[in-house]
N, C-alpha and C positions, 0 to 999 in steps of 0.2 A: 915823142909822137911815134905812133904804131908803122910800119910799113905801108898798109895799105889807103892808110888815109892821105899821107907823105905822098904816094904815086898819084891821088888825086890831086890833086892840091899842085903838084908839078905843072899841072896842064893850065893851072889860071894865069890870068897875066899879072904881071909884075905887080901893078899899081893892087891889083884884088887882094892879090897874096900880104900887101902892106896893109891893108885893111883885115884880115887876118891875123896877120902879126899886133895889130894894135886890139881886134877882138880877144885874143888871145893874151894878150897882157891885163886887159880889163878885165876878165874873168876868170883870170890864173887857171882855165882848163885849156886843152888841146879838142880840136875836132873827133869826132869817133869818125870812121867809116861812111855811114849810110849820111852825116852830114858834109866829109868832104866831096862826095858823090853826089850831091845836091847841088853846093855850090858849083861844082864844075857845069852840072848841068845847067845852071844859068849863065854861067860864063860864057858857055856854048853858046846860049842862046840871045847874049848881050843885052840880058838883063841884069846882072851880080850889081849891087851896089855896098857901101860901105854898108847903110844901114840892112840891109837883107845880108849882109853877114854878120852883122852882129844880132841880126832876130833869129838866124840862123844856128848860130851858138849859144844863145840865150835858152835852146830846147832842152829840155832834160832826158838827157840819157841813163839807159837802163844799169851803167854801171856807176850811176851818181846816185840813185836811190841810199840812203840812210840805211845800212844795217845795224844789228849787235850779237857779235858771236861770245860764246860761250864754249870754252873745251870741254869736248865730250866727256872727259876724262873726270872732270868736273861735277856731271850731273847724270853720268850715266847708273849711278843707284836708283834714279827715280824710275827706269823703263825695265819692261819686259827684255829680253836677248831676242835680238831680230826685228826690233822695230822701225821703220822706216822714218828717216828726216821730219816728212811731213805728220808722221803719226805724233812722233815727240813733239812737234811744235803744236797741234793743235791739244797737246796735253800738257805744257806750260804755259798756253792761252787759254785754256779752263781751269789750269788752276789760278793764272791771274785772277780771271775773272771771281771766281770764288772769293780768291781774296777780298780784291775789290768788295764784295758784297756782304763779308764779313766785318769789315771795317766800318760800312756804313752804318751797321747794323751797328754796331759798337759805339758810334760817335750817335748814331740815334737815341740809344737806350741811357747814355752819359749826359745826355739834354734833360731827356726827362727827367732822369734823377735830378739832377739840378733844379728843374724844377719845384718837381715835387718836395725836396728837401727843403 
């Protein structure tokens, strides 16, 4: 766990903190930040319950989002010199998409023949 979520988290009471620990086992992640500063704020406010930490931790956090990288190293034949992250990525999402619409076209044309055959 990160330091600054740990500093929050210090301030709940014992019992919240077990509730924590047991959210945290059921969901094999740790709190980010902005939800151990939540929690604490309802602690404060003696509202924190088991269940409001565990819906609490249930939120999706921005570094839980699903990526897929690829080394640059890897595909930097396909780009101009100087092109920006965002530029390459929407020119591997148009070529998907090509793809994609190459294929269909493919698996369309492969019906009819069948058909027609």
């Amino acid at each position: 766990m990160k330091m600054q979520p740990a500093i929050a988290i210090s301030y709940l009471e014992e019992a919240e903190q077990q509730w924590l620990l047991e959210a945290i086992g059921s969901q094999a992640c740790t709190p980010s930040h902005a939800q151990a500063v939540k929690m604490r704020r309802y602690s404060e406010e003696g509202t924190l319950t088991a269940a409001l930490v565990s819906s609490i931790m249930e939120e999706k956090k921005p570094n839980q989002i699903e990526q897929f990288k690829i080394p640059k190293k890897n595909i930097s034949r396909f780009f101009k010199a100087g092109m920006s992250n965002e530029e390459m990525s929407a020119r591997i999402i148009k070529a998907l998409e090509l793809l994609e619409a190459a294929e269909a076209k493919r698996d369309r044309l492969a019906k009819e023949e069948v058909h027609d055959g």
